[in-house]
mmJSON file of the N, C-alpha and C atoms, coordinates in Angstrom:
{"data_MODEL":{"atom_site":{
"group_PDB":["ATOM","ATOM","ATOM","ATOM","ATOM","ATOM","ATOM","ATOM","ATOM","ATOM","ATOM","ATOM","ATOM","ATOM","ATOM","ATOM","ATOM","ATOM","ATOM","ATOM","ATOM","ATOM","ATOM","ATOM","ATOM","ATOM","ATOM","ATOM","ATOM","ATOM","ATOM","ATOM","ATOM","ATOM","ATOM","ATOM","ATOM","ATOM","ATOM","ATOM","ATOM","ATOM","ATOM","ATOM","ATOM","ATOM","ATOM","ATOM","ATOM","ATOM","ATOM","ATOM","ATOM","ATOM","ATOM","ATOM","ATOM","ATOM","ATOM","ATOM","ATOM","ATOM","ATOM","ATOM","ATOM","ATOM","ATOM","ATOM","ATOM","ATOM","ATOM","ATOM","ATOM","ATOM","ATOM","ATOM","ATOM","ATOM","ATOM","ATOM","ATOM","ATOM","ATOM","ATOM","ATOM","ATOM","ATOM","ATOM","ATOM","ATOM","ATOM","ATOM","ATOM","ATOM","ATOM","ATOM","ATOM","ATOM","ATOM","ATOM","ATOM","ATOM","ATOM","ATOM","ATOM","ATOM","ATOM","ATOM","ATOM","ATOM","ATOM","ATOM","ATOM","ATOM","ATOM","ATOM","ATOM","ATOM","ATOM","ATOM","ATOM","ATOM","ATOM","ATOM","ATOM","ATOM","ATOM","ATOM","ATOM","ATOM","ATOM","ATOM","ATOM","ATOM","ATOM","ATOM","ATOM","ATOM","ATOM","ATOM","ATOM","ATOM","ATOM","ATOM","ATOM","ATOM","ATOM","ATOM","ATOM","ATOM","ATOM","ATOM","ATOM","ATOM","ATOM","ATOM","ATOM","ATOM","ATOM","ATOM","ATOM","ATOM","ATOM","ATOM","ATOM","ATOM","ATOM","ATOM","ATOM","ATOM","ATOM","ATOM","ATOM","ATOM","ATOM","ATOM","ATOM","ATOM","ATOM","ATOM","ATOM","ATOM","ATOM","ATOM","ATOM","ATOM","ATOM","ATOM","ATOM","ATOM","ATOM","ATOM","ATOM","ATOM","ATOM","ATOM","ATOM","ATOM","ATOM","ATOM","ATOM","ATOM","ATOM","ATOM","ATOM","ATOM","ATOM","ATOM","ATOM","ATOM","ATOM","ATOM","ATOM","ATOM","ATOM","ATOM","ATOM","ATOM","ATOM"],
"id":[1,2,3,4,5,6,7,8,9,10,11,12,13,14,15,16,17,18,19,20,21,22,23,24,25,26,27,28,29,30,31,32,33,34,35,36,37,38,39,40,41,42,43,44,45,46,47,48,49,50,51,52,53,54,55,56,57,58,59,60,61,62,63,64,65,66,67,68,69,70,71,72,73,74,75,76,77,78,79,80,81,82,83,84,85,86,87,88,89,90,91,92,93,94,95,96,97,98,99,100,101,102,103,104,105,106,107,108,109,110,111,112,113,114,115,116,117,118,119,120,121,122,123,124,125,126,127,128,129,130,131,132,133,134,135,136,137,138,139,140,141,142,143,144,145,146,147,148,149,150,151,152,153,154,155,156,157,158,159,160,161,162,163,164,165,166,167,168,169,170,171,172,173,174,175,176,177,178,179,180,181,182,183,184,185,186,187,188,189,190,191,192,193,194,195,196,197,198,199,200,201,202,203,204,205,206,207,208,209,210,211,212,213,214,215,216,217,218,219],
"type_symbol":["N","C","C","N","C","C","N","C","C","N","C","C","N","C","C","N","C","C","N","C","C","N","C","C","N","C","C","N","C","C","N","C","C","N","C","C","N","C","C","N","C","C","N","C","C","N","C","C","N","C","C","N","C","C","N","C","C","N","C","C","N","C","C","N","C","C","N","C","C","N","C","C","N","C","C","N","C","C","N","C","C","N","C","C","N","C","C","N","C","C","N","C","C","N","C","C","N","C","C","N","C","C","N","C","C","N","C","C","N","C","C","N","C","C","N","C","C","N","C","C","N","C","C","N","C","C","N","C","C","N","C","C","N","C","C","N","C","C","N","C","C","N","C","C","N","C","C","N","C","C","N","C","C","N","C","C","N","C","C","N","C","C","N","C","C","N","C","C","N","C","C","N","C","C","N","C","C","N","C","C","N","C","C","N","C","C","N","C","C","N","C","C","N","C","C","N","C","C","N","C","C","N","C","C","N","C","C","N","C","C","N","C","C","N","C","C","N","C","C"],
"label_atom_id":["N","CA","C","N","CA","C","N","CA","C","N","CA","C","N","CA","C","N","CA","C","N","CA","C","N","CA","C","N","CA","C","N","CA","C","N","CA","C","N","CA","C","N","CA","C","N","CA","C","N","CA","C","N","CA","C","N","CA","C","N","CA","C","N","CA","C","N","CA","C","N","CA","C","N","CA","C","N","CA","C","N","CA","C","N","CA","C","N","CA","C","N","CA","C","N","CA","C","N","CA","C","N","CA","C","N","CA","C","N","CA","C","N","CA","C","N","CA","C","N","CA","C","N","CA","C","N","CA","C","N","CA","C","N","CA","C","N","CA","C","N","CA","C","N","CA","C","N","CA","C","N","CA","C","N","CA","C","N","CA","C","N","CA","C","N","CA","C","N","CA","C","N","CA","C","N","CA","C","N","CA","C","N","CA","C","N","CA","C","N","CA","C","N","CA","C","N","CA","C","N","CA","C","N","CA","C","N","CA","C","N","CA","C","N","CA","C","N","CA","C","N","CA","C","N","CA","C","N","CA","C","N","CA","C","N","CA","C","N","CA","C","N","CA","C","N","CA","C","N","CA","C","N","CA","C"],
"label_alt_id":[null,null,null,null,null,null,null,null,null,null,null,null,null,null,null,null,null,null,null,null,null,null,null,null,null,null,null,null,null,null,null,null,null,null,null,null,null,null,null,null,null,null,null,null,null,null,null,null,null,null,null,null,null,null,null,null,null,null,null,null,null,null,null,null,null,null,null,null,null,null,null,null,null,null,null,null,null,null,null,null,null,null,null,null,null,null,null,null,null,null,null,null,null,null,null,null,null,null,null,null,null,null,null,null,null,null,null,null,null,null,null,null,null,null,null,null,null,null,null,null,null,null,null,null,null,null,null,null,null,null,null,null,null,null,null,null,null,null,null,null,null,null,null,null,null,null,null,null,null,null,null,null,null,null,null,null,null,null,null,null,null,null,null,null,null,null,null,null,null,null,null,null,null,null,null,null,null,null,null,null,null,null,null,null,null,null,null,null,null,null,null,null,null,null,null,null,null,null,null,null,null,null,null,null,null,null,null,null,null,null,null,null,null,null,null,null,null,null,null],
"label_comp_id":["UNK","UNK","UNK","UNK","UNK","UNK","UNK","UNK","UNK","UNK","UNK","UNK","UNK","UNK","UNK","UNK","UNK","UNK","UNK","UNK","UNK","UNK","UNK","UNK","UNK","UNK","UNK","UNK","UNK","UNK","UNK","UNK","UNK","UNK","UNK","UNK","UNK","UNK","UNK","UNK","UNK","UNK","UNK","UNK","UNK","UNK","UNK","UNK","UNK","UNK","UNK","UNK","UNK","UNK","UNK","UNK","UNK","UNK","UNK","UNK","UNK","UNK","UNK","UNK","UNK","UNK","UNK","UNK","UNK","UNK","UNK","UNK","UNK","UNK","UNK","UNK","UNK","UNK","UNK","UNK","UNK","UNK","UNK","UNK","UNK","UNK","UNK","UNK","UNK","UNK","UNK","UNK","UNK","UNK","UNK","UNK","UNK","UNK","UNK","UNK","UNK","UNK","UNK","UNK","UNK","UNK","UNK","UNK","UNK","UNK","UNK","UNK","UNK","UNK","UNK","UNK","UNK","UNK","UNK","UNK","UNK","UNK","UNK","UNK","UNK","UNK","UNK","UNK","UNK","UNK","UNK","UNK","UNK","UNK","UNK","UNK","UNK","UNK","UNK","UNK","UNK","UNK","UNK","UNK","UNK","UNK","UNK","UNK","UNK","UNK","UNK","UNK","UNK","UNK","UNK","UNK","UNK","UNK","UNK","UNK","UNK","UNK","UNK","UNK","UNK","UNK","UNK","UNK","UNK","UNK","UNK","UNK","UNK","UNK","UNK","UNK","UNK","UNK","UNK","UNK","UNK","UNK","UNK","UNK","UNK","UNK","UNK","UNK","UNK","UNK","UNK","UNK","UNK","UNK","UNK","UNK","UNK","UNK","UNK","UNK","UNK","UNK","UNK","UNK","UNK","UNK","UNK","UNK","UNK","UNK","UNK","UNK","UNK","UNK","UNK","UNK","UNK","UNK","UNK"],
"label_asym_id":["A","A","A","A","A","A","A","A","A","A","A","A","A","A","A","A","A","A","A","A","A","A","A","A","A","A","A","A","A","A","A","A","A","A","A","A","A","A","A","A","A","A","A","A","A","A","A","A","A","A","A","A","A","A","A","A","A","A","A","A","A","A","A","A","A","A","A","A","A","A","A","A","A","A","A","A","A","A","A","A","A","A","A","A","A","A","A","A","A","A","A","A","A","A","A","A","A","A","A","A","A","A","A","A","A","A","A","A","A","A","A","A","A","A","A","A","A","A","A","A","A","A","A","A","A","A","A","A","A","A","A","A","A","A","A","A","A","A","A","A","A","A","A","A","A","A","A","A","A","A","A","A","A","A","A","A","A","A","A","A","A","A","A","A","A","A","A","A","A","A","A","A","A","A","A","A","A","A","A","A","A","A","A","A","A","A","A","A","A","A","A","A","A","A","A","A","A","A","A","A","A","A","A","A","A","A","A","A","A","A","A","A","A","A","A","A","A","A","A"],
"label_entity_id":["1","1","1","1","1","1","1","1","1","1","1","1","1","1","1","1","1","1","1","1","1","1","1","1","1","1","1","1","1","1","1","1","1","1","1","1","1","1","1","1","1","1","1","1","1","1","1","1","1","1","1","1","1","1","1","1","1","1","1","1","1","1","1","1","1","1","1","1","1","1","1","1","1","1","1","1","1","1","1","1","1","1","1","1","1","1","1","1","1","1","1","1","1","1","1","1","1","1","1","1","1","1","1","1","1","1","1","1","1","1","1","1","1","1","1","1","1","1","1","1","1","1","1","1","1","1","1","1","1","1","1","1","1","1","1","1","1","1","1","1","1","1","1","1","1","1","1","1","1","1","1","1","1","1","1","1","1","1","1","1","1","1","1","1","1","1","1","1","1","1","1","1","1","1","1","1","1","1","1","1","1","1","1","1","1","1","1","1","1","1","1","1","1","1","1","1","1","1","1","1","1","1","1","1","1","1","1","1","1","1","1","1","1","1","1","1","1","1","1"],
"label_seq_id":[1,1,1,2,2,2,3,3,3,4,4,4,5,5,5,6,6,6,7,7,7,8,8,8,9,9,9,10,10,10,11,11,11,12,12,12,13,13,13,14,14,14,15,15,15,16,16,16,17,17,17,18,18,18,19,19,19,20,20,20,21,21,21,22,22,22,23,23,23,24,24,24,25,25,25,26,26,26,27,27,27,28,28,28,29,29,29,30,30,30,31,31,31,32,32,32,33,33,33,34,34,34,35,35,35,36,36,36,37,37,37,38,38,38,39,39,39,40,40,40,41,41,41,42,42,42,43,43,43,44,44,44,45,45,45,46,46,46,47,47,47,48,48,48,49,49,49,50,50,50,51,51,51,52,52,52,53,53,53,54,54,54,55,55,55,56,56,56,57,57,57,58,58,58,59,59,59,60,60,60,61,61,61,62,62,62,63,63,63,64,64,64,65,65,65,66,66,66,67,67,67,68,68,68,69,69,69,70,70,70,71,71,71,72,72,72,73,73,73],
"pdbx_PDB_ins_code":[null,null,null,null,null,null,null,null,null,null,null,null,null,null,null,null,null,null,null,null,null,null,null,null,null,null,null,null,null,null,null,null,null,null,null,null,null,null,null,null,null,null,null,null,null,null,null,null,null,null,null,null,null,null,null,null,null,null,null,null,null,null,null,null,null,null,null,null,null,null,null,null,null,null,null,null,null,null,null,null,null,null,null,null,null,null,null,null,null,null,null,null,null,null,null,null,null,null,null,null,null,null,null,null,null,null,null,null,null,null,null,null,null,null,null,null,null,null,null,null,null,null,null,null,null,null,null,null,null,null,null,null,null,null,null,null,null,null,null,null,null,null,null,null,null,null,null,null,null,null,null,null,null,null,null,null,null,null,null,null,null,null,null,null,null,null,null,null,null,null,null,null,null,null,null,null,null,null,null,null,null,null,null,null,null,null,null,null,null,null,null,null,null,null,null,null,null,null,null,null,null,null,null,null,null,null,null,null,null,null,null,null,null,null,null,null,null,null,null],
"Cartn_x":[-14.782,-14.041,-12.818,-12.268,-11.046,-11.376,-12.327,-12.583,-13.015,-13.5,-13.934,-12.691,-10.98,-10.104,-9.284,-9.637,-9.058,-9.324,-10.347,-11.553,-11.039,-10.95,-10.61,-9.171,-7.668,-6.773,-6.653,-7.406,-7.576,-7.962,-8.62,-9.415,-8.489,-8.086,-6.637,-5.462,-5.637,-4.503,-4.961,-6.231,-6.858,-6.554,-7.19,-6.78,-5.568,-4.321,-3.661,-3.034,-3.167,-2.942,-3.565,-4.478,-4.918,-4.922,-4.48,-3.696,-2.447,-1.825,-0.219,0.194,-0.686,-0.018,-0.679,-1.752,-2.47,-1.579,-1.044,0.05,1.133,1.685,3.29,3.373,1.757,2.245,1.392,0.198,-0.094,0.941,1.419,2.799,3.963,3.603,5.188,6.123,5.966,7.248,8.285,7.772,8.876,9.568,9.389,9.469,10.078,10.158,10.12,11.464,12.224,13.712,14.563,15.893,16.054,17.028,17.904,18.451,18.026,18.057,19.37,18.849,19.466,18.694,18.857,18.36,18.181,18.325,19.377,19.238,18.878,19.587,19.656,18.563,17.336,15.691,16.008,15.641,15.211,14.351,14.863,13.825,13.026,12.201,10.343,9.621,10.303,9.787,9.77,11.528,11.418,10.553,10.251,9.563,8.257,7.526,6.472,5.811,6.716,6.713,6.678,7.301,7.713,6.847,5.782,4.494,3.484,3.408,2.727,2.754,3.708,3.43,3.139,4.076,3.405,2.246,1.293,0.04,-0.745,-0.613,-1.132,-0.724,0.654,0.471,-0.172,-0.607,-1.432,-2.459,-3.402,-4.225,-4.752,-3.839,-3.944,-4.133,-3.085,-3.036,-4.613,-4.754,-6.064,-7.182,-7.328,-8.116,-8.08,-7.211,-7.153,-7.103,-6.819,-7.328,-9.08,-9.827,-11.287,-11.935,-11.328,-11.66,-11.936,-10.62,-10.608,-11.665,-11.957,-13.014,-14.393,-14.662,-15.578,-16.118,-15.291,-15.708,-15.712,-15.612,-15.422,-16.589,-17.415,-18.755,-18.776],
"Cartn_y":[25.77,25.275,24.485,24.663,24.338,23.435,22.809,21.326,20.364,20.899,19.574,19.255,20.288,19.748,19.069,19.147,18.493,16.383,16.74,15.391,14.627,15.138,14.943,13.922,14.954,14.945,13.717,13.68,12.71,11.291,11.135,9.727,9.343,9.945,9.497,8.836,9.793,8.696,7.688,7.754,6.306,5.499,5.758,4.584,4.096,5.059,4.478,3.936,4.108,3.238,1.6,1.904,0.249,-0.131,0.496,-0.102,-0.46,0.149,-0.185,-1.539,-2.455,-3.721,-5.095,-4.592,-5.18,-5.173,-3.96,-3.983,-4.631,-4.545,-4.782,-6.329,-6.989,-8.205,-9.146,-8.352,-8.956,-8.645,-8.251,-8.201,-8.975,-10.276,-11.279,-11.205,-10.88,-10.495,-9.335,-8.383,-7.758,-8.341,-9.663,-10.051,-11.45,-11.973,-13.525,-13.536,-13.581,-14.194,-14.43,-15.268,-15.822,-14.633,-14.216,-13.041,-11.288,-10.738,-11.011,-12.213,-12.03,-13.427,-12.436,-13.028,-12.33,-13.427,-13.562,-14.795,-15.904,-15.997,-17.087,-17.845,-16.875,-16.709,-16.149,-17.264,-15.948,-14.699,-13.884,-13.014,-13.026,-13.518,-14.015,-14.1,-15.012,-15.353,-13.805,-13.377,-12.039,-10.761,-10.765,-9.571,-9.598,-10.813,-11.293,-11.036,-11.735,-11.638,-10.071,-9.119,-7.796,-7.41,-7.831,-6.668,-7.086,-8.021,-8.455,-7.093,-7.002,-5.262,-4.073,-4.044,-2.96,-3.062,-4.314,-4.179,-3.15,-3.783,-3.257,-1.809,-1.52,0.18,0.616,0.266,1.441,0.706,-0.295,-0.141,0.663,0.736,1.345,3.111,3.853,4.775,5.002,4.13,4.47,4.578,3.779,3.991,5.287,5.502,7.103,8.307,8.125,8.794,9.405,8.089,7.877,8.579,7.528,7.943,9.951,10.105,12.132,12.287,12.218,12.756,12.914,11.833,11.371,12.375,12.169,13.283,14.763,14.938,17.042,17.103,17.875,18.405,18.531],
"Cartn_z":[-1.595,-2.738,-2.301,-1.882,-1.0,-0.058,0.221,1.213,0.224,-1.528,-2.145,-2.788,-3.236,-3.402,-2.515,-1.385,-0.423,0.093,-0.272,-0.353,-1.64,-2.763,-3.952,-3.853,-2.981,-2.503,-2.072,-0.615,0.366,-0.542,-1.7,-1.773,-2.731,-3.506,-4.29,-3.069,-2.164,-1.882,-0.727,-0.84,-0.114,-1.327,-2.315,-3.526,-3.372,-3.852,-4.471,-2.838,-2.149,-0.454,-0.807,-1.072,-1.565,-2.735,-3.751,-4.391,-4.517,-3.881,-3.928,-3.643,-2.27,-2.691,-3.365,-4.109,-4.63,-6.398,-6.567,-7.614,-7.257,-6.342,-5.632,-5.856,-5.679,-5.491,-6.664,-7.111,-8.25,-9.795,-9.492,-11.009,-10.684,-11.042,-10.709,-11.385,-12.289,-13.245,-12.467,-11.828,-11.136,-10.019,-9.081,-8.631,-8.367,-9.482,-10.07,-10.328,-9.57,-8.881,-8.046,-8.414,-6.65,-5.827,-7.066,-5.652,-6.109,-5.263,-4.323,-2.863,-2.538,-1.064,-0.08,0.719,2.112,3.493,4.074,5.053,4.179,2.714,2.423,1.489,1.616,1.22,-0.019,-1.008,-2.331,-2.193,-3.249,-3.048,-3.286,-4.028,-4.091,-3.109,-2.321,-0.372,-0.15,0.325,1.193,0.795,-0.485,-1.017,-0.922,-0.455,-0.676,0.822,1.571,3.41,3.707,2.782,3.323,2.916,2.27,1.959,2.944,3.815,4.878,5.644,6.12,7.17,6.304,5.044,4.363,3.886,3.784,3.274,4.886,6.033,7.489,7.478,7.274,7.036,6.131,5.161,3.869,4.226,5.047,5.389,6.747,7.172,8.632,7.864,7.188,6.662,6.183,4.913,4.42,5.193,6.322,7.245,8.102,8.26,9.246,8.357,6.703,6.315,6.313,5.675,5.768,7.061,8.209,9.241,9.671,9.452,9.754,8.672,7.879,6.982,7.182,7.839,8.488,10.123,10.358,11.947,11.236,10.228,9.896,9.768,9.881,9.785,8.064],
"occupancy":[1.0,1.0,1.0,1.0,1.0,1.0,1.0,1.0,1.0,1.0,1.0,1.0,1.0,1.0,1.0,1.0,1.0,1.0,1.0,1.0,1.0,1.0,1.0,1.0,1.0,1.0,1.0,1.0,1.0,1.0,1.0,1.0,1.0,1.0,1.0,1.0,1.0,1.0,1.0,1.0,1.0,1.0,1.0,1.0,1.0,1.0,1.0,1.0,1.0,1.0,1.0,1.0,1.0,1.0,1.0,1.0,1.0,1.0,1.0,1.0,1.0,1.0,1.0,1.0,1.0,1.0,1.0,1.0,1.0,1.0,1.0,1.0,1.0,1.0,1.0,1.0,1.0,1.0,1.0,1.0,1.0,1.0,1.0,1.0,1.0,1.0,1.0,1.0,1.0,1.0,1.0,1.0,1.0,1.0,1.0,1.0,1.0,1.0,1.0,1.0,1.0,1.0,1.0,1.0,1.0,1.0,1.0,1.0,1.0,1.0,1.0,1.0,1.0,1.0,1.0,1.0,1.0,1.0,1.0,1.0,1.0,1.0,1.0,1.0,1.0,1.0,1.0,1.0,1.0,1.0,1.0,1.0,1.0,1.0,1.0,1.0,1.0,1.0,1.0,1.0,1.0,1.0,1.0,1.0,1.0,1.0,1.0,1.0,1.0,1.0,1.0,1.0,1.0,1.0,1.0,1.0,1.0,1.0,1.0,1.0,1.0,1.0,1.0,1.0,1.0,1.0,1.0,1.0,1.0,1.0,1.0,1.0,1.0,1.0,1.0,1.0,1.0,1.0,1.0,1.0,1.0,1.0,1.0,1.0,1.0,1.0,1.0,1.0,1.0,1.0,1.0,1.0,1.0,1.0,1.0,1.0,1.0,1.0,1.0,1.0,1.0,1.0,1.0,1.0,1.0,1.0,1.0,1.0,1.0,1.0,1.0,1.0,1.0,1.0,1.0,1.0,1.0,1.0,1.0],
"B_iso_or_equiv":[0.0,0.0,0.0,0.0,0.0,0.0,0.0,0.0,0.0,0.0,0.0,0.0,0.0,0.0,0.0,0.0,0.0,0.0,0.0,0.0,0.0,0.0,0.0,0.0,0.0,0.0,0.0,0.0,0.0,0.0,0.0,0.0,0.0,0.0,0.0,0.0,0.0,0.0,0.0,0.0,0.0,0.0,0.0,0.0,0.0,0.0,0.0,0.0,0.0,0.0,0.0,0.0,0.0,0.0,0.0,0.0,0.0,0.0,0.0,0.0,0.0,0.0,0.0,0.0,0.0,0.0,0.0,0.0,0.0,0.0,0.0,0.0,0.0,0.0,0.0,0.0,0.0,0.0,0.0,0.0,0.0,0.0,0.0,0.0,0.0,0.0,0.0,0.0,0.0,0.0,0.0,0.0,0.0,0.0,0.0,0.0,0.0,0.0,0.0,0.0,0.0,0.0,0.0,0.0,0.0,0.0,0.0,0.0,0.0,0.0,0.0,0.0,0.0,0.0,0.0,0.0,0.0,0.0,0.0,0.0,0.0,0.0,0.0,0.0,0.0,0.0,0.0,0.0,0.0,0.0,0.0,0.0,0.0,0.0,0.0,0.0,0.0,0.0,0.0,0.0,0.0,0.0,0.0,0.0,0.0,0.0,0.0,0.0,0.0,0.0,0.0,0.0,0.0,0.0,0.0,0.0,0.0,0.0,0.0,0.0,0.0,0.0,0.0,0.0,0.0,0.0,0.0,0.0,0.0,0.0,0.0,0.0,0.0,0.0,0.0,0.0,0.0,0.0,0.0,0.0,0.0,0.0,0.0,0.0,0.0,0.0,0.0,0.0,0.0,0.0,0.0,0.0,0.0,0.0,0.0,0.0,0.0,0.0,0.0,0.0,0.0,0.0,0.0,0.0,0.0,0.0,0.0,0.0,0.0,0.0,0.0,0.0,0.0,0.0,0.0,0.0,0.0,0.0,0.0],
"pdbx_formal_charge":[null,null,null,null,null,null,null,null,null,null,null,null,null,null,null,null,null,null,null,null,null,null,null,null,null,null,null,null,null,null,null,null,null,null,null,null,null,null,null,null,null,null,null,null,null,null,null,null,null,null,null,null,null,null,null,null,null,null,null,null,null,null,null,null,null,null,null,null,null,null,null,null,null,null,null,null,null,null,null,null,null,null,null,null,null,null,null,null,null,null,null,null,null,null,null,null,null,null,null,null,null,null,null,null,null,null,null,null,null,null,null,null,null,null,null,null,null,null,null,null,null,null,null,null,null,null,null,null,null,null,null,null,null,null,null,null,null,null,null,null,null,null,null,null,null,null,null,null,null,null,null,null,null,null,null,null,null,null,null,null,null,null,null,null,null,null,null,null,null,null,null,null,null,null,null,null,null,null,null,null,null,null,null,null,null,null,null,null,null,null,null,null,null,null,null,null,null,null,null,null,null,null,null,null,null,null,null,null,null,null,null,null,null,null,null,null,null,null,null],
"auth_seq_id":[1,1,1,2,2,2,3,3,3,4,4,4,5,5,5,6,6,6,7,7,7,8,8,8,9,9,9,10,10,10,11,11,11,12,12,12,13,13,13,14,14,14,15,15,15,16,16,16,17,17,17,18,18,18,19,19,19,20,20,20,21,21,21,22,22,22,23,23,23,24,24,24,25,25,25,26,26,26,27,27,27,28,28,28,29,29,29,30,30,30,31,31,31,32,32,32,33,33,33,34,34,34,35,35,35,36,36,36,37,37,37,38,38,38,39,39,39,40,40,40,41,41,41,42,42,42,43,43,43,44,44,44,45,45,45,46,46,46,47,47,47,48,48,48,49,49,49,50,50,50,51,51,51,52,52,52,53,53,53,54,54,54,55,55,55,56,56,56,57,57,57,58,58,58,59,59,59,60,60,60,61,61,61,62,62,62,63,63,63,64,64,64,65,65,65,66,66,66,67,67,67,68,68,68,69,69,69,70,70,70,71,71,71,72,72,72,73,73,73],
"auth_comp_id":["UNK","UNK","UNK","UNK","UNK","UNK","UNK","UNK","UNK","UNK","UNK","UNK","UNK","UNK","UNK","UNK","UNK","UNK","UNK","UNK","UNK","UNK","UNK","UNK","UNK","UNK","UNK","UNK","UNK","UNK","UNK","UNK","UNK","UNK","UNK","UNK","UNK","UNK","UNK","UNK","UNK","UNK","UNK","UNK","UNK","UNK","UNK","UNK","UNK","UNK","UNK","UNK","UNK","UNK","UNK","UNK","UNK","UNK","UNK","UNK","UNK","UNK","UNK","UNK","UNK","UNK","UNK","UNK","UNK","UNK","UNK","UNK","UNK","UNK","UNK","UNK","UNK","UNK","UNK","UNK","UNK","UNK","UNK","UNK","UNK","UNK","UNK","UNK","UNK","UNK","UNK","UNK","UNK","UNK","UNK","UNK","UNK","UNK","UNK","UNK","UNK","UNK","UNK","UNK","UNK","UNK","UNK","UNK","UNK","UNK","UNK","UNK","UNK","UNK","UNK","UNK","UNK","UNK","UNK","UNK","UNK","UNK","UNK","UNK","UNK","UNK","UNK","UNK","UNK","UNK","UNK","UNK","UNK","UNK","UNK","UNK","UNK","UNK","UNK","UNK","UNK","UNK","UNK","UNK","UNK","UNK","UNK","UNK","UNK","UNK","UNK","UNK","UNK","UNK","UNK","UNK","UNK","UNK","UNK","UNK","UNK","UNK","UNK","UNK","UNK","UNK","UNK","UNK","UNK","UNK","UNK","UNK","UNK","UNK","UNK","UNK","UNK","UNK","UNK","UNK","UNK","UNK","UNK","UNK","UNK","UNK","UNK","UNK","UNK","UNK","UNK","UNK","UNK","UNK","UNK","UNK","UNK","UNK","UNK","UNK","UNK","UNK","UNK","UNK","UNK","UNK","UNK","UNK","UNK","UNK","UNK","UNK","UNK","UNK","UNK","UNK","UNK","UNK","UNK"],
"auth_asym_id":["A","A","A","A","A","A","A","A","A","A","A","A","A","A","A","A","A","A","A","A","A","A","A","A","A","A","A","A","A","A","A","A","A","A","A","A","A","A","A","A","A","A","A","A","A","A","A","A","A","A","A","A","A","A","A","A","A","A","A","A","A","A","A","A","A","A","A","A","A","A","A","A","A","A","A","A","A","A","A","A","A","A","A","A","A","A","A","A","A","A","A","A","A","A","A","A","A","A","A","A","A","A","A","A","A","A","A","A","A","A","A","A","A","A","A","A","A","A","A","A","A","A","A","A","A","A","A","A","A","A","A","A","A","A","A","A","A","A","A","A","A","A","A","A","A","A","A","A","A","A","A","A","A","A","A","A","A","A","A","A","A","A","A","A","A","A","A","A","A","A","A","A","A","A","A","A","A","A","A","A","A","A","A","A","A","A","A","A","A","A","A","A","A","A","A","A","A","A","A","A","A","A","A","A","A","A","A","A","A","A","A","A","A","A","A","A","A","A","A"],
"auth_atom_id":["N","CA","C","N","CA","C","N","CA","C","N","CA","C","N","CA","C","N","CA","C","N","CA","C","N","CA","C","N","CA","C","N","CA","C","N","CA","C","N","CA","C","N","CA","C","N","CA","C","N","CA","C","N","CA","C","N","CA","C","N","CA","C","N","CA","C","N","CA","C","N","CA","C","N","CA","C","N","CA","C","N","CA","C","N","CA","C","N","CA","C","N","CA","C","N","CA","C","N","CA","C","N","CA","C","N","CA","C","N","CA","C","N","CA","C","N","CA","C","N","CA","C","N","CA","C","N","CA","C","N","CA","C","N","CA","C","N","CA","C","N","CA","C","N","CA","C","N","CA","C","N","CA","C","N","CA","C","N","CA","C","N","CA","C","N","CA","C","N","CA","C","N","CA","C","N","CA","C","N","CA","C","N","CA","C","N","CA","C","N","CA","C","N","CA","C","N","CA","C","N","CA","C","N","CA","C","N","CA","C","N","CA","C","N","CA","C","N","CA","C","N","CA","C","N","CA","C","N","CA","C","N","CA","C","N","CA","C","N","CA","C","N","CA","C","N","CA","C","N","CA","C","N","CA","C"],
"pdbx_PDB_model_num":[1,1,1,1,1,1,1,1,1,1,1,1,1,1,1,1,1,1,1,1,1,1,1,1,1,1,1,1,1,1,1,1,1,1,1,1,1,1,1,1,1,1,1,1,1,1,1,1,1,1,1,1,1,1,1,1,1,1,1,1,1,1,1,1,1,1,1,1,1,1,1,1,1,1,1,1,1,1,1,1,1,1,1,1,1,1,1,1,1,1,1,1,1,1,1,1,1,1,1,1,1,1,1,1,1,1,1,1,1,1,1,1,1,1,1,1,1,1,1,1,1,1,1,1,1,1,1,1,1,1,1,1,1,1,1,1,1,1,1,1,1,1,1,1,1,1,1,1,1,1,1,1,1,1,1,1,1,1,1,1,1,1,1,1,1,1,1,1,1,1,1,1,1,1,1,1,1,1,1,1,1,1,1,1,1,1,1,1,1,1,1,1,1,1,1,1,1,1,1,1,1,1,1,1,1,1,1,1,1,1,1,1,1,1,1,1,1,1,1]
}}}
């Protein structure tokens, strides 16, 4: 009982791992102005550039989630 809530656990937050910047960056309205700036960069640019690595961590995450699941018997 306790390994199918765990599984359950685990794929929620594979989701919402890939979803997070698929929201972050498909909703422009939270996003859609020039400051604060950053080096001078509106923030549209910098917020946009900064989900570049955070997209690679919650994919990297979601993946090593999947992954351990995968090797348990």
């Amino acid at each position: 009982m306790a390994r199918t809530g765990h599984h359950r656990i685990r794929s929620v937050a594979v989701a919402v791992l890939l979803l997070a910047p698929a929201a972050g960056l498909l909703w422009v309205p939270w996003y859609a102005s020039a400051s604060p700036r950053l080096g001078g960069m509106p923030f549209f640019y910098w917020y946009q550039l900064a989900w570049i690595p955070g997209c690679g961590l919650c994919l990297h995450a979601a993946h090593a989630l999947t992954r351990s699941e995968r090797r348990r018997p």
